[in-house]
TIPABA-182768 format. One record per residue (C-alpha): residue number from 1; x, y, z. Coordinates in pm, 1 decimal. Each point is the difference from the previous one (the first is absolute). Layout:
% residues N
REC:tipa:px:py:pz
REC:NUM:X:Y:Z;
...
END
This chain:
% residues 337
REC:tipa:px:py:pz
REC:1:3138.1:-1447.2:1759.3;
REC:2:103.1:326.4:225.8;
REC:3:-247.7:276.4:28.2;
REC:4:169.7:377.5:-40.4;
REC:5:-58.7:244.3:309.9;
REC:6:-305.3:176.8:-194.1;
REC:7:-184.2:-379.6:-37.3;
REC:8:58.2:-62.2:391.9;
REC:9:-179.6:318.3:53.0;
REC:10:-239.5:-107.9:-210.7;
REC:11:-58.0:-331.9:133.2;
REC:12:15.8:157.3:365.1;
REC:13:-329.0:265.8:-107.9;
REC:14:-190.7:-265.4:-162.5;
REC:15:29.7:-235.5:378.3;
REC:16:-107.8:291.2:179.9;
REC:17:-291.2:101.3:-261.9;
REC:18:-118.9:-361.8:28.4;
REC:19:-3.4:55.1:353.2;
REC:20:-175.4:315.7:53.7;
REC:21:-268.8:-77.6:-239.7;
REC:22:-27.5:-347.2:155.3;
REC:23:-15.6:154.5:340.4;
REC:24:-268.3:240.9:-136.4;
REC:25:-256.7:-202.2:-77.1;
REC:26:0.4:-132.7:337.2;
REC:27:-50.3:339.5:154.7;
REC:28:-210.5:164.1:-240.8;
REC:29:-299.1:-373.6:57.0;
REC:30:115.7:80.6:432.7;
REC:31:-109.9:363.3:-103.6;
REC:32:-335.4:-103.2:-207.1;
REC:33:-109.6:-231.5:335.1;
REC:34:62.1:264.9:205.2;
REC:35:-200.4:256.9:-176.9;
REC:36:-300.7:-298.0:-54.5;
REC:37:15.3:-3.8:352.4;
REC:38:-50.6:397.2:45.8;
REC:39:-258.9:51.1:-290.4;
REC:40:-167.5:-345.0:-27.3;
REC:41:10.0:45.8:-341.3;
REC:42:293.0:-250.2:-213.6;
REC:43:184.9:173.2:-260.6;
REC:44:-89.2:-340.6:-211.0;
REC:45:-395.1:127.6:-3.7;
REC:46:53.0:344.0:-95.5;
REC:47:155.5:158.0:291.0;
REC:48:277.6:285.1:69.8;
REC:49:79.3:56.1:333.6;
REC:50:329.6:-179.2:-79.1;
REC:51:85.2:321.7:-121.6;
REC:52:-17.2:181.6:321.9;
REC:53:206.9:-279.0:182.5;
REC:54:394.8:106.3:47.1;
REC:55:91.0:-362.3:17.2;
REC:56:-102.7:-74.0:-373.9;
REC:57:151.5:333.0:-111.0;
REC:58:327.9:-187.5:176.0;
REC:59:-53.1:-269.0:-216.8;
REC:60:-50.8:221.9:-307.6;
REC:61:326.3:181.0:99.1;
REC:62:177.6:-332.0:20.5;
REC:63:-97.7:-129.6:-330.8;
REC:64:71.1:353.4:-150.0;
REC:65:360.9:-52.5:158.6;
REC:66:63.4:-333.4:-162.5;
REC:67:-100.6:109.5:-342.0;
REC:68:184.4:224.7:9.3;
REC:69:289.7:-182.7:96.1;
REC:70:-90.4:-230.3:-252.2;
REC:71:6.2:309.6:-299.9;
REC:72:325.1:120.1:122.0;
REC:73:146.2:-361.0:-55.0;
REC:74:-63.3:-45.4:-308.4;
REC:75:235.9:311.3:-49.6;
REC:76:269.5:-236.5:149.2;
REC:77:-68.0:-357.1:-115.1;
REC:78:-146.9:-126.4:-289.6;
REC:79:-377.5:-152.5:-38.5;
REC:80:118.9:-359.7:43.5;
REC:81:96.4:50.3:301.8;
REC:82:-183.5:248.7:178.6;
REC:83:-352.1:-130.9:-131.4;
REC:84:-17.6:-375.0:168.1;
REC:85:111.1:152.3:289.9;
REC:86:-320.2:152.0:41.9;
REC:87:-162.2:-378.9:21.6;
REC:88:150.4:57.4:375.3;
REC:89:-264.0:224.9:110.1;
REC:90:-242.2:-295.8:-15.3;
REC:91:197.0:-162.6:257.1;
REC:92:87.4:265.3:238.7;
REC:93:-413.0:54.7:-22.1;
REC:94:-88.5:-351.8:37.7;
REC:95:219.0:-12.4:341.6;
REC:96:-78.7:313.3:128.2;
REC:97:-393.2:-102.7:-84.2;
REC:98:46.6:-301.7:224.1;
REC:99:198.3:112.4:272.7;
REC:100:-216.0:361.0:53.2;
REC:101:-320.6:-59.4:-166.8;
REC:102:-62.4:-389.3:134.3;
REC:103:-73.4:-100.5:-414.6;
REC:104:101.9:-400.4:-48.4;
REC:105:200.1:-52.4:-335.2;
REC:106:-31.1:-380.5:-18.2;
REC:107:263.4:-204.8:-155.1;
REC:108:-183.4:-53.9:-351.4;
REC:109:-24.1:428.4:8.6;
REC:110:377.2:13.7:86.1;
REC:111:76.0:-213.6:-332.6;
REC:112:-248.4:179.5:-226.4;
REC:113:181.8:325.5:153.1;
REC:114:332.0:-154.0:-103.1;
REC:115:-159.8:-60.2:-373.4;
REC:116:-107.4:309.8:-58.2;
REC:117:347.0:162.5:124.5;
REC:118:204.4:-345.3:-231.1;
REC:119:-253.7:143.4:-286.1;
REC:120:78.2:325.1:3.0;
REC:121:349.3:9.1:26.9;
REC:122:-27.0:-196.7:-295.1;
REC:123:-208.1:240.6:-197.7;
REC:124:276.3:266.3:105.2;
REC:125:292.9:-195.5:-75.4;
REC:126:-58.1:-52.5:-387.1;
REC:127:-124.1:338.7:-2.6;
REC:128:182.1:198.9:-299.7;
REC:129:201.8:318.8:21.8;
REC:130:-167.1:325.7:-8.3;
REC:131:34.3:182.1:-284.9;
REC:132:128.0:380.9:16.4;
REC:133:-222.0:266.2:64.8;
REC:134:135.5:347.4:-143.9;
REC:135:-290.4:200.1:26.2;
REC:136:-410.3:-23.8:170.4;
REC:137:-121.1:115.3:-333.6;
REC:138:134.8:-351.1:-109.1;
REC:139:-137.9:-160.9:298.5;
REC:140:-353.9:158.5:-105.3;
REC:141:19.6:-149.1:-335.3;
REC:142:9.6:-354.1:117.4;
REC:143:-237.4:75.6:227.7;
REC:144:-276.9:77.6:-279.6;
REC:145:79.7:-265.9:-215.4;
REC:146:-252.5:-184.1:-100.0;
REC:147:100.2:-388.2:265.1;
REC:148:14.7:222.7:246.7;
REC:149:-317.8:188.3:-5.7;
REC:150:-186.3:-331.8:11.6;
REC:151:183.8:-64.2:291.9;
REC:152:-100.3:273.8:129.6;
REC:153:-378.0:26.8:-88.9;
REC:154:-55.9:-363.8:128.2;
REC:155:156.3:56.2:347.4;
REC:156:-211.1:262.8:0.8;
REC:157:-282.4:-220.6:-74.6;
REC:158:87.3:-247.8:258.5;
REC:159:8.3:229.2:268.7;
REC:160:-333.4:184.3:-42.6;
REC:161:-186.2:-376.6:-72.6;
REC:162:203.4:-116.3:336.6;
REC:163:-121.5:377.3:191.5;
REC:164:-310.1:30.5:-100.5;
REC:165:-99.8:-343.6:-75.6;
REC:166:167.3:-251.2:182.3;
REC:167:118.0:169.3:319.2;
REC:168:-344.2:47.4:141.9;
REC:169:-83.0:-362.1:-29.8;
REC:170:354.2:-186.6:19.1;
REC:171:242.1:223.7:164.7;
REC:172:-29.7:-157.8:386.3;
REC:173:45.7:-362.9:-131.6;
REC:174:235.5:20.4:-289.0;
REC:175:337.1:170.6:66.2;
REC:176:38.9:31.5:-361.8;
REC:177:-225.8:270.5:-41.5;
REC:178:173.6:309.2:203.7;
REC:179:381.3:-177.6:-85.9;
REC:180:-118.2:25.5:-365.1;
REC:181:-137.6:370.6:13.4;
REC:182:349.1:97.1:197.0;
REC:183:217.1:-240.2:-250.6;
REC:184:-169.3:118.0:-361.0;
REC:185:26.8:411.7:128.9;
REC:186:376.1:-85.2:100.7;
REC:187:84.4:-120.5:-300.3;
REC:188:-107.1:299.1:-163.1;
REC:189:165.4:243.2:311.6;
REC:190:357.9:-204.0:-44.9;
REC:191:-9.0:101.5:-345.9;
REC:192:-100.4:373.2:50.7;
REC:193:278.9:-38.1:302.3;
REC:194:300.2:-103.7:-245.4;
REC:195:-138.5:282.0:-274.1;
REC:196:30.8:225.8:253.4;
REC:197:310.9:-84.9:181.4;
REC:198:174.8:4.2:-365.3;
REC:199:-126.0:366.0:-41.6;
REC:200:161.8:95.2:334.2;
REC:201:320.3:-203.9:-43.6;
REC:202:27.9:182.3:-341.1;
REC:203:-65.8:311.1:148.2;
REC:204:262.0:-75.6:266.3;
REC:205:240.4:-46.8:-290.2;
REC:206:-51.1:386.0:-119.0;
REC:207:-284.2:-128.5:-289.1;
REC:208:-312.6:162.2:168.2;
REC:209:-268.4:-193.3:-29.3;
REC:210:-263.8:205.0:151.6;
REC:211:-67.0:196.4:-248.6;
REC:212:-224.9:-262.2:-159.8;
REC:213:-357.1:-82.3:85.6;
REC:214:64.2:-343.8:-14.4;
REC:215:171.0:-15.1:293.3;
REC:216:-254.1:161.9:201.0;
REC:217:-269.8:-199.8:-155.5;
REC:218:270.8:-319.5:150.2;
REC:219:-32.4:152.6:367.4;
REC:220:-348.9:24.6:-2.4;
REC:221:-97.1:-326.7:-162.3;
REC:222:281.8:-120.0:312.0;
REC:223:-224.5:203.5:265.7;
REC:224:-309.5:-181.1:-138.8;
REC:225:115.4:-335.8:-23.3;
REC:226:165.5:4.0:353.6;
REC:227:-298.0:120.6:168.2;
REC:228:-192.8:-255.8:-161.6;
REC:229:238.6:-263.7:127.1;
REC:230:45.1:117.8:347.5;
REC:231:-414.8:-1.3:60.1;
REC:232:-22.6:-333.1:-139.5;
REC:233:288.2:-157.0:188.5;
REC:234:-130.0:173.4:313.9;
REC:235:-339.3:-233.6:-60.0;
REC:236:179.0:-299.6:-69.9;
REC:237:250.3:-2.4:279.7;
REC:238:-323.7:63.3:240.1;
REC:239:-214.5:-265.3:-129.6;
REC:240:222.1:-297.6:-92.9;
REC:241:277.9:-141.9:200.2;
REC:242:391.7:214.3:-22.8;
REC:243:158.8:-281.1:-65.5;
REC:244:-222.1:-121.4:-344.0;
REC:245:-68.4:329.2:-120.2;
REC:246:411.0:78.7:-7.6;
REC:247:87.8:-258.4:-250.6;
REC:248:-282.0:26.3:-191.3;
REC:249:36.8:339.3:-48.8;
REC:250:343.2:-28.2:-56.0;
REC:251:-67.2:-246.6:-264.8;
REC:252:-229.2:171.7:-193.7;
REC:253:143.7:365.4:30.5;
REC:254:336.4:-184.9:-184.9;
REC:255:-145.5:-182.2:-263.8;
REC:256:-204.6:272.8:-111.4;
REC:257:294.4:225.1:55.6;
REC:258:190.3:-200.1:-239.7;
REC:259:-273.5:-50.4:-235.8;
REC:260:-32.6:364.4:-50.6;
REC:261:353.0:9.3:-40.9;
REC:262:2.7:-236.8:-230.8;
REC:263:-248.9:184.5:-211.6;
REC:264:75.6:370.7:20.1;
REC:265:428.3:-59.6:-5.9;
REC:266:0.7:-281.1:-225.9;
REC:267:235.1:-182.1:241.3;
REC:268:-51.2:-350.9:-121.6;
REC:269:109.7:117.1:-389.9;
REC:270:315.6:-175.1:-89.6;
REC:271:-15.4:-220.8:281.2;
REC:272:125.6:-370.0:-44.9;
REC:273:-304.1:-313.5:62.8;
REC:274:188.4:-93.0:274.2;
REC:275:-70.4:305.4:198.5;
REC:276:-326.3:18.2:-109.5;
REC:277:-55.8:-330.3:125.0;
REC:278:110.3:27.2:336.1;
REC:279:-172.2:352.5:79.2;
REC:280:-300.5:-157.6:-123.5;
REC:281:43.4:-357.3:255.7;
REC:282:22.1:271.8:276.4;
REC:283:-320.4:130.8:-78.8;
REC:284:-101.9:-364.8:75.1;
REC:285:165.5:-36.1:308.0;
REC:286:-128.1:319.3:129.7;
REC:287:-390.5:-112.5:-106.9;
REC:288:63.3:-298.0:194.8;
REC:289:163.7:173.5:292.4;
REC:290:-314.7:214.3:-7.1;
REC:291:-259.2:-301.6:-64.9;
REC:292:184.7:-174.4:328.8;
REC:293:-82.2:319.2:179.1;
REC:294:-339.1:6.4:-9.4;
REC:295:-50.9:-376.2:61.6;
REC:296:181.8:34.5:302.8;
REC:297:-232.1:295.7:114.2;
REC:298:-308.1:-212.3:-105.8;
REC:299:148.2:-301.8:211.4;
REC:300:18.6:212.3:298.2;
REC:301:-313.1:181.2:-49.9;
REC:302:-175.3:-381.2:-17.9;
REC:303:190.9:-104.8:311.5;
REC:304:-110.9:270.0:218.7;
REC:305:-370.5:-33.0:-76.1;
REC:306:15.6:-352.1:24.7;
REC:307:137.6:32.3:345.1;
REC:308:-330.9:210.6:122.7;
REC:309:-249.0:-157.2:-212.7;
REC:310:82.9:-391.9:-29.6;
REC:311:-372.6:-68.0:-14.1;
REC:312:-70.6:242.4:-292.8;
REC:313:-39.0:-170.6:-331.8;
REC:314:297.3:25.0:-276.7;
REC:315:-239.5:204.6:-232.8;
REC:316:-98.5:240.6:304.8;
REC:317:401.3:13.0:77.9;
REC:318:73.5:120.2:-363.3;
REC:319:-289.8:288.8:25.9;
REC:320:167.2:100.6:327.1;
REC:321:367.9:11.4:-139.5;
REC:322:-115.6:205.1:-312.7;
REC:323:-329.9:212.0:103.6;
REC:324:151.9:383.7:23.2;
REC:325:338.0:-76.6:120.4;
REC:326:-95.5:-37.4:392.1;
REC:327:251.1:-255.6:72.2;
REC:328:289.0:195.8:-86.2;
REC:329:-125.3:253.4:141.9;
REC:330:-89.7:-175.7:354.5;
REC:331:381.1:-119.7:-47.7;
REC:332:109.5:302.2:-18.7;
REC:333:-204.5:146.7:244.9;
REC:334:74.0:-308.8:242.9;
REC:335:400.6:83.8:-62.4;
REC:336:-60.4:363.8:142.9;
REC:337:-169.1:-111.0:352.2;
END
């Protein structure tokens, strides 16, 4: 099938998106080291200095580049297309993590990386069309129906158990924990993001949309939720390996994305089984992907204590490899020398 002049452009801003934002979470973790170094402090135990470091605001600039970018294409191409194309990122960050940050991405990671990318491109592939949006007072009134509220009240839930509960305890052993708080809020942001975006296409069009509150109540639900994700993300990507946390993120950010989606736009209503089906066996393959993931972090993990402590028992090994996340951190700390 030939692609139009508007879908090439598309395509073309959705490769360079996946390549800035890939790129940026390279610099932005280069940005946090360098800042542990000044301050002593790591972002992933409460500190800031990050925020006075001009190499992470590079990074932040960078990933602000390729989202845009990756807006603007989907003013070009449609979702199918643009959307996998975003998988990308994982690999430009999985290189770049190897060749500038020293990270090893063993063989078993590389295929649970592939997974998760097979997985969701599945997901996006039987995804439905979008249904037309003619006004953000229409928007709002999916957005209070009753499925969605739930949605929204136990993401909510989730992240102030996994904040205030789980973080303090789990957060430097179990990547899940900060990828969840960033992936639940963006599901939430990406939904505020295409409410809002409607309102200023509309407006655009000569239908002025900013006369209504809901559109400012959008935007600021969008500054929350970003925030939120960009503090969180900041901790992961300075506590757990670049080239785990990037899939896994990406991962979960898309399923829930979809989820919510699903819920607040009705998009699987008049769908056939088949598609059903297959969006639900790449939520499979993308659990799998992820499982993979982390076995392949635990194998290394294992390896490398083993290698300094032969003589320590297997129980004493497991206390080492779990007790308050020192060994990832020692990796990590061991990559920057």
């Amino acid at each position: 099938m030939g692609f139009s002049r508007d879908n090439v452009c598309g395509i073309g801003l959705a490769l360079l998106s996946s390549a800035f934002i890939g790129a940026s979470f390279i610099i932005k973790k280069k940005g946090l080291r360098r800042a542990a170094a000044v301050s002593g402090v790591r972002a992933g135990v409460g500190g800031y200095s990050y925020l006075l470091e001009p190499l992470w605001w590079f990074g932040m600039v960078t990933m602000i580049v390729g989202e845009i970018a990756n807006f603007v294409a989907y003013a070009f191409a449609p979702a199918v297309l643009v959307t996998p194309l975003g998988a990308l990122s994982i690999i430009v960050s999985a290189i770049l993590a190897h060749i500038v940050l020293k990270e090893k991405l063993h063989l078993l990671g590389i295929l649970g990386c592939v997974m998760c990318i097979a997985g969701s491109v599945i997901i996006v592939i039987h995804a439905p069309q979008e249904r037309p949006i003619s006004s953000v007072k229409e928007v709002w009134y999916m957005a209070t129906q009753t499925a969605f509220l739930a949605y929204v009240g136990s993401v909510l839930i989730l992240v102030f158990i996994l904040v205030f509960y789980l973080a303090p305890e789990y957060a430097h052993t179990n990547v899940l924990i900060y990828t969840g708080i960033c992936s639940l809020m963006g599901s939430l942001s990406v939904m505020s993001v295409k409410a809002l975006g409607t309102s200023l296409k509309l407006t655009f069009e000569g239908k002025n949309q900013l006369i209504y509150p809901e559109t400012w109540f959008f935007m600021f639900v969008v500054a929350v939720c970003v925030v939120t994700q960009m503090n969180y993300l900041n901790k992961a990507l300075d506590t757990f390996n670049t080239a785990v946390v990037s899939p896994i993120y990406y991962v979960m950010f898309t399923s829930l994305t979809i989820v919510a989606s699903v819920i607040m736009f009705k998009d699987w209503d008049g769908q056939n089984v088949g598609n059903i089906a297959s969006a639900i066996c790449g939520f499979v393959v993308v659990l799998s992907g992820t499982i993979l993931l982390h076995v392949t972090k635990d194998m290394e993990r294992s390896s490398s204590v083993r290698g300094s402590y032969t003589s320590l028992s297997p129980s004493l090994l497991a206390q080492l490899c779990s007790a308050n996340g020192e060994p990832s951190k020692h990796e990590d700390e061991g990559s920057e020398a």
